[in-house]
Every structure is written in structure tokens, then in C-alpha cells.
N, CA, C and O atoms as a Tinker XYZ file with bonds, in Angstrom:
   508  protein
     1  N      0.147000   10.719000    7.710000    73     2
     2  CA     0.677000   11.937000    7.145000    64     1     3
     3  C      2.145000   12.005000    7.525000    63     2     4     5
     4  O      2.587000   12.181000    8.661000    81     3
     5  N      2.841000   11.838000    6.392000    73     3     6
     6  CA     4.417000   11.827000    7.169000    64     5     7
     7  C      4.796000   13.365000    6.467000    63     6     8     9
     8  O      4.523000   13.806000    5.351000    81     7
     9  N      5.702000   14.107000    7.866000    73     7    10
    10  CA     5.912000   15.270000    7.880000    64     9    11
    11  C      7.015000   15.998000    8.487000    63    10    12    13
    12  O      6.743000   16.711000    9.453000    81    11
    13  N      8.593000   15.913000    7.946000    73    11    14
    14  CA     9.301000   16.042000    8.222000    64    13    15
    15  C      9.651000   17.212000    9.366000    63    14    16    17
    16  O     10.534000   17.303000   10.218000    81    15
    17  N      8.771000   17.876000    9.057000    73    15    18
    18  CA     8.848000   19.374000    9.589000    64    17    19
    19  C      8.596000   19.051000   11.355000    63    18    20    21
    20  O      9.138000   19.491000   12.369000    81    19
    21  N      7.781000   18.320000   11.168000    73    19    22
    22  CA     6.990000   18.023000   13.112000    64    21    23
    23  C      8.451000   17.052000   13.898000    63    22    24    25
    24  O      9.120000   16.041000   13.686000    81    23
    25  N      8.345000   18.045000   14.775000    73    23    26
    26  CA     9.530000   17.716000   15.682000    64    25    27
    27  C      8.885000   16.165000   17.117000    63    26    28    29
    28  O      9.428000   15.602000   18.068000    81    27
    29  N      7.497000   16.090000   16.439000    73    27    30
    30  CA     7.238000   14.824000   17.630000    64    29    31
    31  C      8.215000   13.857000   17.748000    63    30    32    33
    32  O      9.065000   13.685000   16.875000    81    31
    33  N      8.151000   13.159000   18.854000    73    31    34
    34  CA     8.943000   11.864000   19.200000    64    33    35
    35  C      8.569000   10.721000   17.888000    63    34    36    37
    36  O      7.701000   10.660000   17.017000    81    35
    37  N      9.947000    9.741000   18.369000    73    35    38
    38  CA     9.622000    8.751000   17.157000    64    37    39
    39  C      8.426000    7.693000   17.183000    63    38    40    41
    40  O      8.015000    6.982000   16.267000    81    39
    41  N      7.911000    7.819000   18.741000    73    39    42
    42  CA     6.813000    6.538000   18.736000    64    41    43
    43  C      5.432000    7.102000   18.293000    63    42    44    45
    44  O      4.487000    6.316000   18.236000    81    43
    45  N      5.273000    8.271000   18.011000    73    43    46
    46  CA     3.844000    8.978000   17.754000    64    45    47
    47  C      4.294000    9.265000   16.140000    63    46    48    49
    48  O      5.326000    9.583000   15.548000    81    47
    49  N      2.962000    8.973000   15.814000    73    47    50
    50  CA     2.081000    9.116000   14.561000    64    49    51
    51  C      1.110000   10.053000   13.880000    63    50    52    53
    52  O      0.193000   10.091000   14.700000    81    51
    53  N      0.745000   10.870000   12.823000    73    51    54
    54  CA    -0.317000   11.697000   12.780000    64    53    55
    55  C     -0.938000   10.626000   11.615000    63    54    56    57
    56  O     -0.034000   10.019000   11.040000    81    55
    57  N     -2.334000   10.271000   11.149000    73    55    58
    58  CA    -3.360000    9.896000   10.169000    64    57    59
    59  C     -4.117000   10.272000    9.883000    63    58    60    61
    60  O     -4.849000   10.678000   10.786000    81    59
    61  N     -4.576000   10.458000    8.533000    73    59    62
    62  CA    -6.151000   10.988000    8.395000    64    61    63
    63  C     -6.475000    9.697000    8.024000    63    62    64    65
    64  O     -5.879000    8.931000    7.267000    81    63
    65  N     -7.672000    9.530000    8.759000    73    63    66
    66  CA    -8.503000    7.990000    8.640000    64    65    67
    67  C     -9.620000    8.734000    8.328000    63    66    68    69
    68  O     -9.876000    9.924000    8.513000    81    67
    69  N    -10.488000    7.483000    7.627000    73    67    70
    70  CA   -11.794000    7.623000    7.241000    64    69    71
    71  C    -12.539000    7.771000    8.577000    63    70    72    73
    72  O    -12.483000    7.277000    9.703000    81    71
    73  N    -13.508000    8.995000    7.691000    73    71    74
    74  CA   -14.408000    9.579000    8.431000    64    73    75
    75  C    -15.393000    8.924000   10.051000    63    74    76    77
    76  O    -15.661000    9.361000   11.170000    81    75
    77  N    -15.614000    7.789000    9.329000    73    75    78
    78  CA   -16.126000    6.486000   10.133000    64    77    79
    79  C    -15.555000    5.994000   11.342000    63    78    80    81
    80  O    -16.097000    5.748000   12.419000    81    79
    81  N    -14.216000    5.880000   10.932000    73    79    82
    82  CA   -13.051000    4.917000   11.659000    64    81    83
    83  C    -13.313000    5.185000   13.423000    63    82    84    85
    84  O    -13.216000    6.371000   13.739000    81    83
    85  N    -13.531000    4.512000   14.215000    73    83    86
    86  CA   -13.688000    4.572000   15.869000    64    85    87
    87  C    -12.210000    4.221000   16.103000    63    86    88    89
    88  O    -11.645000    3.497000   15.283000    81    87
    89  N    -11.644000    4.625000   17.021000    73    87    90
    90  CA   -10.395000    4.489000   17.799000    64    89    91
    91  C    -10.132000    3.000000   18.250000    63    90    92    93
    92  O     -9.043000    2.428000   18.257000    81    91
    93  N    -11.511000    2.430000   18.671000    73    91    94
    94  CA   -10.602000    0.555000   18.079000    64    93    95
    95  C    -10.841000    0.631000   17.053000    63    94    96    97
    96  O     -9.884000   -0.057000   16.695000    81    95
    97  N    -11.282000    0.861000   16.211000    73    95    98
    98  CA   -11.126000    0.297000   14.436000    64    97    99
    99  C     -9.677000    0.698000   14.396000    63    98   100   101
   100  O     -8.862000   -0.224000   14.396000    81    99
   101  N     -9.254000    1.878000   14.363000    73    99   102
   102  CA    -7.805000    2.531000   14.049000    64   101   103
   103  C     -6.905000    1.261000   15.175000    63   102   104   105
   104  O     -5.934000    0.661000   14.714000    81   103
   105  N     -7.275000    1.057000   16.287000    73   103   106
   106  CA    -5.847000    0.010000   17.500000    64   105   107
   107  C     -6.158000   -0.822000   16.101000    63   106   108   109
   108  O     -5.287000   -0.862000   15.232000    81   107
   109  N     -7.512000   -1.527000   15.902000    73   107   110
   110  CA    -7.216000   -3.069000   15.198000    64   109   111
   111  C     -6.494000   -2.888000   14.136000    63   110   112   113
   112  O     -5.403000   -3.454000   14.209000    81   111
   113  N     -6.725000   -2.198000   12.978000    73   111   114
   114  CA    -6.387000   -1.627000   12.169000    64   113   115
   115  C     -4.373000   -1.723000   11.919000    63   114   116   117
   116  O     -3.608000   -2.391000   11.224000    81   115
   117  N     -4.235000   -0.506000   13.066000    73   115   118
   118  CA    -2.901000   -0.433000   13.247000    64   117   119
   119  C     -1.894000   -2.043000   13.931000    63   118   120   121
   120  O     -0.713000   -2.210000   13.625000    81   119
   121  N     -2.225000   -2.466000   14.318000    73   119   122
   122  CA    -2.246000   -3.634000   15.200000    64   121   123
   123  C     -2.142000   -5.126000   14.316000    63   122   124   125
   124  O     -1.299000   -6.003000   14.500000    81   123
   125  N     -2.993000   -5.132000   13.544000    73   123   126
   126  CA    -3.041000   -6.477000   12.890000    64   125   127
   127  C     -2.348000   -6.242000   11.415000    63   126   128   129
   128  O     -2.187000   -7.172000   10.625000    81   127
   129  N     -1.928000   -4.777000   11.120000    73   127   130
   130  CA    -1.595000   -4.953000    9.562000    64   129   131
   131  C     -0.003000   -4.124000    9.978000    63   130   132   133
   132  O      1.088000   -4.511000    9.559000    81   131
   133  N     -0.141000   -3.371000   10.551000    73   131   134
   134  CA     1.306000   -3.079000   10.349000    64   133   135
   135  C      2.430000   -3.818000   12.115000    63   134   136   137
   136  O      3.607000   -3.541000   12.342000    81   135
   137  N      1.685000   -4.554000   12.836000    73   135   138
   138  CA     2.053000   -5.243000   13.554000    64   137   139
   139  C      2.512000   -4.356000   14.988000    63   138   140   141
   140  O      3.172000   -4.892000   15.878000    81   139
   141  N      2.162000   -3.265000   15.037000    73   139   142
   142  CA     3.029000   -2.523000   16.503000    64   141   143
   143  C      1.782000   -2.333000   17.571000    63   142   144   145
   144  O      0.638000   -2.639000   17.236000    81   143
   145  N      2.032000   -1.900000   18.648000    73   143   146
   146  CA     1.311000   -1.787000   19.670000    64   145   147
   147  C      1.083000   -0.477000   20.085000    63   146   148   149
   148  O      2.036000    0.301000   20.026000    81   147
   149  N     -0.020000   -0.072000   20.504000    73   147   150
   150  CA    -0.893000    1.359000   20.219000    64   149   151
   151  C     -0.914000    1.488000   22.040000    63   150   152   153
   152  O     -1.263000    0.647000   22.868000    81   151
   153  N     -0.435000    2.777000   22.212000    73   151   154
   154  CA    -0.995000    3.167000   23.966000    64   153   155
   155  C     -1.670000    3.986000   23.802000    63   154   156   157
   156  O     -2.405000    3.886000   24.784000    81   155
   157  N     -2.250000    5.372000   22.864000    73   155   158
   158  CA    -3.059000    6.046000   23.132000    64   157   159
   159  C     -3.334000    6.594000   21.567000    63   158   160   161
   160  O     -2.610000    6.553000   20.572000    81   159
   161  N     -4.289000    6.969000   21.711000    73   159   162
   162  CA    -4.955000    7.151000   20.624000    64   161   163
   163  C     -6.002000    8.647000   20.210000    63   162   164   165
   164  O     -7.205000    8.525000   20.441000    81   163
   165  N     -5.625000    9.664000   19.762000    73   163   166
   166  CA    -6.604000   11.217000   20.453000    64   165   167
   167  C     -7.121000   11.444000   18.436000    63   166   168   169
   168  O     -6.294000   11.578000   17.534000    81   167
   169  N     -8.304000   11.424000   18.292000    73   167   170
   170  CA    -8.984000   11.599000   17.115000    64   169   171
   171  C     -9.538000   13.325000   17.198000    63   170   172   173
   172  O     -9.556000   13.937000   18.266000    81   171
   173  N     -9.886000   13.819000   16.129000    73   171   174
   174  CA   -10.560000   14.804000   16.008000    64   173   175
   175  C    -11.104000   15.722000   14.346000    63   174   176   177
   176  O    -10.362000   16.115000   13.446000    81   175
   177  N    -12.388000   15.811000   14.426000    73   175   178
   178  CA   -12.324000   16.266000   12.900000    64   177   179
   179  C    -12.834000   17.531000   12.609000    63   178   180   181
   180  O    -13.383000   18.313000   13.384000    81   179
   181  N    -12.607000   17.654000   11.455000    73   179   182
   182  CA   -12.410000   18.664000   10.862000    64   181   183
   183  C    -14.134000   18.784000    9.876000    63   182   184   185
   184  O    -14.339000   17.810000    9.152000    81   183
   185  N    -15.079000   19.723000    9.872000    73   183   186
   186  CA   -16.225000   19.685000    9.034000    64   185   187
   187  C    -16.008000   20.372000    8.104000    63   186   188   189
   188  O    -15.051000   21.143000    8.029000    81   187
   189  N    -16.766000   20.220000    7.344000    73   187   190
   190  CA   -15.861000   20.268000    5.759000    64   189   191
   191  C    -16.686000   21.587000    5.823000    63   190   192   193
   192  O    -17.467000   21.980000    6.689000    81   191
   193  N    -16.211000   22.263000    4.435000    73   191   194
   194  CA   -16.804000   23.990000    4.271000    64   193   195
   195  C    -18.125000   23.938000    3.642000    63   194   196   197
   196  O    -18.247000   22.779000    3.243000    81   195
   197  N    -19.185000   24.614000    3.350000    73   195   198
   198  CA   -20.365000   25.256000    3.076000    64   197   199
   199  C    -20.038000   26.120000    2.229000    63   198   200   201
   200  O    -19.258000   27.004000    2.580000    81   199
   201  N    -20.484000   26.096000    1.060000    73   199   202
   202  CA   -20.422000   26.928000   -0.135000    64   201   203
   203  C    -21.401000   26.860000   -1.079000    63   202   204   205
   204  O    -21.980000   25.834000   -1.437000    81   203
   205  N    -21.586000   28.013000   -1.492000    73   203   206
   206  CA   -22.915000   28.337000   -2.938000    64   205   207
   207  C    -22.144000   28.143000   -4.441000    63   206   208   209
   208  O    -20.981000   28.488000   -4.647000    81   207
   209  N    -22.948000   27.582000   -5.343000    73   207   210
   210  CA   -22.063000   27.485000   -6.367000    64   209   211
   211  C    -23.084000   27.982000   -7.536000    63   210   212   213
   212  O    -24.197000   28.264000   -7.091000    81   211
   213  N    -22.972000   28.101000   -8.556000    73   211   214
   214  CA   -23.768000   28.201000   -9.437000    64   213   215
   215  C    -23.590000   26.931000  -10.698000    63   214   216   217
   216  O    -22.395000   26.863000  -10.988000    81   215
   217  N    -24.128000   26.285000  -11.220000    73   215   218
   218  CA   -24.209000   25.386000  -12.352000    64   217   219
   219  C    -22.862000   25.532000  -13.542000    63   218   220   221
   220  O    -22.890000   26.162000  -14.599000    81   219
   221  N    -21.951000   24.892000  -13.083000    73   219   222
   222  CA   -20.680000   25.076000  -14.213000    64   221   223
   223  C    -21.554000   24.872000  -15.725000    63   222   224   225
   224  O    -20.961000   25.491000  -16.609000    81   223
   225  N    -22.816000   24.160000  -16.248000    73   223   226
   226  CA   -22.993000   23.818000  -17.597000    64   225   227
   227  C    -23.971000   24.702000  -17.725000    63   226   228   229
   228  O    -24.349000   24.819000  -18.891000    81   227
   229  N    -24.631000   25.503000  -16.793000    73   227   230
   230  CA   -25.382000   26.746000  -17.039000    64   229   231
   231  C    -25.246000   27.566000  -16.495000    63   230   232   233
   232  O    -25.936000   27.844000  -15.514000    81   231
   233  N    -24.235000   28.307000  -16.962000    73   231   234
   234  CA   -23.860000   30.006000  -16.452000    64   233   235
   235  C    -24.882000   31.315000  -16.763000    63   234   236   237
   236  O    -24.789000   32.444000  -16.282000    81   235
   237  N    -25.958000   30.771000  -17.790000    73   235   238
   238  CA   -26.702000   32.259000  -17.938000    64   237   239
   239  C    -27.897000   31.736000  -16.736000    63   238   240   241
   240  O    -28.596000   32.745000  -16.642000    81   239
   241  N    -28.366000   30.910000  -15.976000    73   239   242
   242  CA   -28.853000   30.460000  -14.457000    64   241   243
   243  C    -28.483000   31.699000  -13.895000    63   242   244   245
   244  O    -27.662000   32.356000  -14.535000    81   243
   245  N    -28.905000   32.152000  -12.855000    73   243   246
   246  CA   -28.682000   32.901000  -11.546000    64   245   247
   247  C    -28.759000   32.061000  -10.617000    63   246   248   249
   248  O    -28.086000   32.384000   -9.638000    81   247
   249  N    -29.635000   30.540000  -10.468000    73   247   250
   250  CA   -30.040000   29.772000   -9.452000    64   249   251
   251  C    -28.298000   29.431000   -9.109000    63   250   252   253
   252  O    -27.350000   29.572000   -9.882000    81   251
   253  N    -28.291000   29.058000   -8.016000    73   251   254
   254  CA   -27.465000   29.002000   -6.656000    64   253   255
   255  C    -27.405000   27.419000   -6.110000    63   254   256   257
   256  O    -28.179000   27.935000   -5.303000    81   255
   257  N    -27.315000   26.524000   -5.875000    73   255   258
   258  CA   -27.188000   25.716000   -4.995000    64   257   259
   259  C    -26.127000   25.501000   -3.850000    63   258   260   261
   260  O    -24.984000   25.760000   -4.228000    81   259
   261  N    -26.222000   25.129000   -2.671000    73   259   262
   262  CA   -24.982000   24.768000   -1.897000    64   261   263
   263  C    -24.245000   23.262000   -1.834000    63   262   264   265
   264  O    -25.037000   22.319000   -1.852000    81   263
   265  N    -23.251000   23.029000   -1.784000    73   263   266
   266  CA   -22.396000   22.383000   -0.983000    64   265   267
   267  C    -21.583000   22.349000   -0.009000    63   266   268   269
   268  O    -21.069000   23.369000    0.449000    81   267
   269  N    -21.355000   21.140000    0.447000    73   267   270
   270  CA   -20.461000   20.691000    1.631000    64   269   271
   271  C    -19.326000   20.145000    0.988000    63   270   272   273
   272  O    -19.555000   19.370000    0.059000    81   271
   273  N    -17.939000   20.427000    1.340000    73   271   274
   274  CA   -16.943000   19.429000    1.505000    64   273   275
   275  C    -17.005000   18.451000    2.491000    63   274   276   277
   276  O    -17.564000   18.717000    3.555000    81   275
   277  N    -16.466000   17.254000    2.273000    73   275   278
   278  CA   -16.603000   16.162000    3.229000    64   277   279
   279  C    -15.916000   16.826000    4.199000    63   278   280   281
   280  O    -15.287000   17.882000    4.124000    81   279
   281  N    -16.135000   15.977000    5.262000    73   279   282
   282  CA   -15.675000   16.223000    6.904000    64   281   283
   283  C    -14.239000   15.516000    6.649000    63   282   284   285
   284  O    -14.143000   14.849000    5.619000    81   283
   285  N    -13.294000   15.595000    7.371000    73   283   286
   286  CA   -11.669000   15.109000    7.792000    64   285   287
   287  C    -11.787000   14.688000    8.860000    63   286   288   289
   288  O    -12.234000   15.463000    9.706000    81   287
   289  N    -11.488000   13.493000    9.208000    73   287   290
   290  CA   -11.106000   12.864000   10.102000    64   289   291
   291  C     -9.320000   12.569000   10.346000    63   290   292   293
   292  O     -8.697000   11.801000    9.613000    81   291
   293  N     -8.704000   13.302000   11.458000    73   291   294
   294  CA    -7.243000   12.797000   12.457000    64   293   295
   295  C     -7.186000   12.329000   13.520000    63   294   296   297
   296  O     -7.631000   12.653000   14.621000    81   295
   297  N     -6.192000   10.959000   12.885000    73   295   298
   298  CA    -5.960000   10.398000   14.577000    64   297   299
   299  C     -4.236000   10.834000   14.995000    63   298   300   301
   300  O     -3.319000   11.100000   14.218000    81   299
   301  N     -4.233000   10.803000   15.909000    73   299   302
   302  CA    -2.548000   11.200000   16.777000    64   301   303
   303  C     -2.567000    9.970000   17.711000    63   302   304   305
   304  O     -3.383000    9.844000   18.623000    81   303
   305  N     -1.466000    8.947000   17.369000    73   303   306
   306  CA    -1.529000    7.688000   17.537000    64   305   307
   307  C     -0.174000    7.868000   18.524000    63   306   308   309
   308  O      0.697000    8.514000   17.942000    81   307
   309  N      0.144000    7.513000   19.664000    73   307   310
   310  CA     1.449000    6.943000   20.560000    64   309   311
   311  C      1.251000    5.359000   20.356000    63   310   312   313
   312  O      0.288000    4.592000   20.366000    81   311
   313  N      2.483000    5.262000   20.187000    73   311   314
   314  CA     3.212000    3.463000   20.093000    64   313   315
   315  C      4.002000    3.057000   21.257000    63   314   316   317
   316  O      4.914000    3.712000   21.760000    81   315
   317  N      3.662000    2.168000   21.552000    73   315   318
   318  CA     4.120000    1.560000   23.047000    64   317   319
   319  C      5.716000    0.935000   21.986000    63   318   320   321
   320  O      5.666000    0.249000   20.966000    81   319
   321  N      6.944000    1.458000   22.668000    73   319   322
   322  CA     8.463000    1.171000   22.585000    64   321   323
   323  C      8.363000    0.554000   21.461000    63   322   324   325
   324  O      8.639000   -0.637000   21.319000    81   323
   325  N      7.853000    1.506000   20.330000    73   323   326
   326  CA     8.384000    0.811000   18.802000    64   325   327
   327  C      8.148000    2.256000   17.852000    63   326   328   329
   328  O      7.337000    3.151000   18.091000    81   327
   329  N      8.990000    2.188000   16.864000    73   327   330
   330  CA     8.453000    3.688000   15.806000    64   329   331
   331  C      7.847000    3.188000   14.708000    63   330   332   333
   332  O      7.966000    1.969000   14.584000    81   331
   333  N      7.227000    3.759000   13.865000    73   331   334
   334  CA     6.522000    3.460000   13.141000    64   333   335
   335  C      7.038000    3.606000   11.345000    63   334   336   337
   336  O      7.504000    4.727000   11.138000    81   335
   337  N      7.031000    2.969000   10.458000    73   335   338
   338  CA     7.940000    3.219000    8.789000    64   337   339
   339  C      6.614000    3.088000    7.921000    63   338   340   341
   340  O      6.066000    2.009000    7.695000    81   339
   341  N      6.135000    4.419000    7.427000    73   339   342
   342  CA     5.845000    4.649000    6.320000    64   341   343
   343  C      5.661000    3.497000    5.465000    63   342   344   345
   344  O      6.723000    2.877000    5.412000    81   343
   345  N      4.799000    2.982000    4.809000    73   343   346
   346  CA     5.226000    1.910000    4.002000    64   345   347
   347  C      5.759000    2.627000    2.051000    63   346   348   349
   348  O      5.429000    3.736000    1.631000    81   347
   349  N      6.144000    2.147000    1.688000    73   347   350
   350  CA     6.535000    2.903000    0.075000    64   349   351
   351  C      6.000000    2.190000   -0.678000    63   350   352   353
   352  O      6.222000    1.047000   -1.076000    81   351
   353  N      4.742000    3.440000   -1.005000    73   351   354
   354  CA     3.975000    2.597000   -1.661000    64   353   355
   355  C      4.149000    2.768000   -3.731000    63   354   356   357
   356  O      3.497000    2.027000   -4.466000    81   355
   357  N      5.111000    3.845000   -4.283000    73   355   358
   358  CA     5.657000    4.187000   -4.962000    64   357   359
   359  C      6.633000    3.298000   -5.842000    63   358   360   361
   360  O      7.050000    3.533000   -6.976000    81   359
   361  N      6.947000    1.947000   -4.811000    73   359   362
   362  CA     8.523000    1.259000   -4.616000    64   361   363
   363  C      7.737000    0.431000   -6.104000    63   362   364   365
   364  O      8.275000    0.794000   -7.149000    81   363
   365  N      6.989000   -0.229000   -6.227000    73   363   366
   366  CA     6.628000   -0.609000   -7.880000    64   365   367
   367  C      6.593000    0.093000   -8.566000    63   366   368   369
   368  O      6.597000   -0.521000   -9.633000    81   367
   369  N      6.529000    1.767000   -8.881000    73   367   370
   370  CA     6.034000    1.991000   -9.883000    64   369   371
   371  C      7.525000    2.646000   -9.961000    63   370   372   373
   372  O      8.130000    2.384000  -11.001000    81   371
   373  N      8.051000    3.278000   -9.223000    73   371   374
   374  CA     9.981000    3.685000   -9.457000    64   373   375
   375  C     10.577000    2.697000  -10.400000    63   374   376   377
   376  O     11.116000    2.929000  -11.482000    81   375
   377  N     10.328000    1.197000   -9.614000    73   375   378
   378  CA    11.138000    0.190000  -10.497000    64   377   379
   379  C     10.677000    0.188000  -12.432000    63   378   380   381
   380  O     11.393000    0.108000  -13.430000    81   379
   381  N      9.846000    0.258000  -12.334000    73   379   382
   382  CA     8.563000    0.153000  -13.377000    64   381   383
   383  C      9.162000    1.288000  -14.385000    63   382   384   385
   384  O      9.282000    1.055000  -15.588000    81   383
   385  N      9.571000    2.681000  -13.729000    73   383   386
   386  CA     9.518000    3.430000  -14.049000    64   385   387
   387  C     11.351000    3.666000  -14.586000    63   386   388   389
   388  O     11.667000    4.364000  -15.550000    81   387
   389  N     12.079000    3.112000  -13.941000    73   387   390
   390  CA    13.849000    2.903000  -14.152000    64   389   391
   391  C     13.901000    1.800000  -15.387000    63   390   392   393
   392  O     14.773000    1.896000  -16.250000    81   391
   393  N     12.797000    0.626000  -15.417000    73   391   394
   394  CA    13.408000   -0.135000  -16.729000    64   393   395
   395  C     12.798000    0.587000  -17.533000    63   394   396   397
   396  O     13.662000    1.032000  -18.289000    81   395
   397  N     11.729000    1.007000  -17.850000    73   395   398
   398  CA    11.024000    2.072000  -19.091000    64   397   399
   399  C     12.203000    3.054000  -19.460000    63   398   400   401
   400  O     12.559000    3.120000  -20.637000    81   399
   401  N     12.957000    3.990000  -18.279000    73   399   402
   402  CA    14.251000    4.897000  -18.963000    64   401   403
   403  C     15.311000    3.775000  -19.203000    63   402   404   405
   404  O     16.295000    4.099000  -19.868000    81   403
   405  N     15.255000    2.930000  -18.898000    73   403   406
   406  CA    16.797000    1.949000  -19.521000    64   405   407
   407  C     16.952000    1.424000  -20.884000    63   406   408   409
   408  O     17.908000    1.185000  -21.622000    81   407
   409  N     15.408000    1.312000  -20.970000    73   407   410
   410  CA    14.502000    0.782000  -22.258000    64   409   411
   411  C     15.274000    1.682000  -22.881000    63   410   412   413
   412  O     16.359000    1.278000  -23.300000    81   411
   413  N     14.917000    3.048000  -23.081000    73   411   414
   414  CA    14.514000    4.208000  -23.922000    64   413   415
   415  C     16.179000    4.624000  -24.559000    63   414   416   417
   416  O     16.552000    4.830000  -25.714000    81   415
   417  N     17.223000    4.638000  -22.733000    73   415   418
   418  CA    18.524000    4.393000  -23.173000    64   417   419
   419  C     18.724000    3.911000  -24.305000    63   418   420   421
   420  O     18.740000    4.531000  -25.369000    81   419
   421  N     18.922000    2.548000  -24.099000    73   419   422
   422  CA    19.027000    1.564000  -25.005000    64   421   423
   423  C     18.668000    1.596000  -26.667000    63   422   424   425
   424  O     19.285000    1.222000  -27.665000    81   423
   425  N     17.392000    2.217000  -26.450000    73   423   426
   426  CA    16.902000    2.303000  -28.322000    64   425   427
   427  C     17.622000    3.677000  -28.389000    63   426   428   429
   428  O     18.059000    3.873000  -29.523000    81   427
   429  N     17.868000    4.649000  -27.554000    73   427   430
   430  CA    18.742000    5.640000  -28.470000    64   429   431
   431  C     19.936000    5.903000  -28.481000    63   430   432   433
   432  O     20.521000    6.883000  -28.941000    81   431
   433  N     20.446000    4.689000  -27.774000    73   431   434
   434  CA    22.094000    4.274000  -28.038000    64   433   435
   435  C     21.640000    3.619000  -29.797000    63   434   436   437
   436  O     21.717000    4.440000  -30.711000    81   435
   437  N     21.325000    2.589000  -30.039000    73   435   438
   438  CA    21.073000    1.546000  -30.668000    64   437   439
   439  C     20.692000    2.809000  -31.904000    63   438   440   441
   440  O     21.166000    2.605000  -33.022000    81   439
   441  N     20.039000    3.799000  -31.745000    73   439   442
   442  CA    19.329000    4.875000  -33.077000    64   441   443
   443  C     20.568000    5.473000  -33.161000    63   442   444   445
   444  O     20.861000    5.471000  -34.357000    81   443
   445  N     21.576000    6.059000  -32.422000    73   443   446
   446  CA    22.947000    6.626000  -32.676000    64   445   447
   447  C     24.126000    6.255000  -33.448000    63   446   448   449
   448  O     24.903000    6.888000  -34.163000    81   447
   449  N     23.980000    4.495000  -32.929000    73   447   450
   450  CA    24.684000    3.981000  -33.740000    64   449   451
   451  C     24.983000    4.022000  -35.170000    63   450   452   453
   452  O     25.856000    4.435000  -35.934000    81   451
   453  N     23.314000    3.107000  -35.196000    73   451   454
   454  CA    22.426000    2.991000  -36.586000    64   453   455
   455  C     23.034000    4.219000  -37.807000    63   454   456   457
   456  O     23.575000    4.084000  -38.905000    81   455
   457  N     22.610000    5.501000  -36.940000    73   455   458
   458  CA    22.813000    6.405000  -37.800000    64   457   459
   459  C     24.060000    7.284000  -37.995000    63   458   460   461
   460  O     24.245000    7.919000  -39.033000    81   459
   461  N     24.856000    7.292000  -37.015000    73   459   462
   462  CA    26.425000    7.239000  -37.720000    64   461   463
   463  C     26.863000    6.058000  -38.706000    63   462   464   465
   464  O     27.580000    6.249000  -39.689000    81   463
   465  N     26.457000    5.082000  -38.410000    73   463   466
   466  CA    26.585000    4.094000  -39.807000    64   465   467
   467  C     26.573000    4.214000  -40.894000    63   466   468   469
   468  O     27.392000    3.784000  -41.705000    81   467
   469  N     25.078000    5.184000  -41.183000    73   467   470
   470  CA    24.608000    5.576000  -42.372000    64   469   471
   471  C     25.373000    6.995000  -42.860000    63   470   472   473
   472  O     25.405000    7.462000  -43.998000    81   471
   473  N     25.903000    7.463000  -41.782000    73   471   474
   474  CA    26.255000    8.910000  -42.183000    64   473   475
   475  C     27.582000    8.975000  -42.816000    63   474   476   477
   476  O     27.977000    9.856000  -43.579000    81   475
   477  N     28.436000    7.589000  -42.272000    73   475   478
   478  CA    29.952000    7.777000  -42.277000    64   477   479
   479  C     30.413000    8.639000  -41.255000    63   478   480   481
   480  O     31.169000    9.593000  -41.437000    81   479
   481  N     29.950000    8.286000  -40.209000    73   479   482
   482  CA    30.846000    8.730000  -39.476000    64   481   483
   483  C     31.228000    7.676000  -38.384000    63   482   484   485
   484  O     30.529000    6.808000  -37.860000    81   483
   485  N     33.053000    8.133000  -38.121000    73   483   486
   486  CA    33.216000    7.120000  -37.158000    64   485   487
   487  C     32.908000    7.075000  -35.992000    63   486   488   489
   488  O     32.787000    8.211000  -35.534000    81   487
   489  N     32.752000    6.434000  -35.408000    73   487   490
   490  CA    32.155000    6.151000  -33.751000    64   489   491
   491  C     32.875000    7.135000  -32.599000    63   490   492   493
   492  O     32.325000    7.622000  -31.611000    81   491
   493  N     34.497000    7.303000  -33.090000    73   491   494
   494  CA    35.418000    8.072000  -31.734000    64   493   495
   495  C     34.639000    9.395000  -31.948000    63   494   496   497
   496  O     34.285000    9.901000  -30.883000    81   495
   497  N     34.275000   10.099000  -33.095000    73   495   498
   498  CA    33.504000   10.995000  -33.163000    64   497   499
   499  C     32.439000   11.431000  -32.309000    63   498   500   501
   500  O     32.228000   12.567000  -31.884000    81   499
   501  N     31.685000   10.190000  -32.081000    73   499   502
   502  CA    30.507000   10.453000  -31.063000    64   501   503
   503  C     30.626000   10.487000  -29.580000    63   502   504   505
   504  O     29.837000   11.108000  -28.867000    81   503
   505  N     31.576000    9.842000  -29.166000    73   503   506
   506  CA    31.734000    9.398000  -27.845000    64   505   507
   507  C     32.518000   11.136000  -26.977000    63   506   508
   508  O     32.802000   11.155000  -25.780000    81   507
């Protein structure tokens, strides 16, 4: 969870990990994929809410059933003399997303042209 607002030090971390995850799963985890070294590790979760609902596709029902939201699982991770970088996981689809508007540039430079051409009009006009 990256969160500008939290004034923690740079070697600590906040995560929501899966529900499952044990505190070595999270060291190995942290350890073998993003490469830094873990000194402490404090988990704790969150149980999800209890609620009655009634049938969204049959509203003239009175019957009731309940649900649960899933449970949340946080870990609060300290890093032994290293900070930790977000990875960007966005960074393909930005690029992805800059040639698609360059694209679009391009055909409506290219449609502007086109059609002052047709109109008679000269170009210093447009610019």
C-alpha cells in the first residue's frame, strides 16, 4: 500500500497480503523477488463484515440471506539498511497508451490538412 500521507521511516513497508500468507511466506516472498532483507515483520487482520441481503433478481421475496466480506490480511514489514520502490506496474500500459494519442495526433493533423486542401484554404490560415 503506498501512502504518501504516512510519515514512517524509509525502511518500513505497509501490504495487504493474501489472507493465507504466514510471515515466512511474506520474508520468502519479499526476499527472493524483490531482493531486500526483512528484520521484522507484525501481520494482523481485519474480518470482513456480516450482512443480510435480499435477492437482487427477486425483490417481491421477503427471504433474507447473509453474507460475509472476505477477511483482510496486513503485514508492516521493517527492512534491514535498504528502502523499498514500488514497482510500476502501469509503466506498459502509459507507453501503450502515449503511442495510441500520437497515433490519433497524427491522423488529425493528416484530416486538417486533407481538408483545407479541399476547402481552399491556405495552410498560414490554420496554424
Amino acid at each position: 500500500m503506498r501512502d504518501e500521507r504516512n510519515k514512517s521511516p524509509p525502511n518500513s513497508v505497509q501490504f495487504e497480503v493474501h489472507r493465507e500468507m504466514t510471515k515466512h511466506d511474506i520474508r520468502e516472498y519479499l526476499e527472493k523477488i524483490y531482493e531486500v532483507k526483512v528484520l521484522k515483520i507484525r501481520t494482523f487482520t481485519i474480518e470482513g463484515k456480516d450482512a443480510l441481503e435480499r435477492a437482487a433478481d427477486e425483490p417481491w421475496l421477503r427471504t433474507t440471506f447473509s453474507t460475509t466480506d472476505f477477511d483482510r490480511r496486513f503485514a508492516f514489514v521493517t527492512l534491514k539498511d535498504s528502502t523499498f520502490y514500488f514497482p510500476d506496474i502501469a509503466k506498459g500500459y502509459r507507453s501503450k497508451q502515449n503511442k495510441e494519442e500520437e497515433a490519433e495526433k497524427k491522423t488529425a493533423l493528416k484530416n486538417e490538412t486533407e481538408s483545407s486542401k479541399t476547402l481552399g484554404i491556405p495552410k498560414f490560415f490554420l496554424q
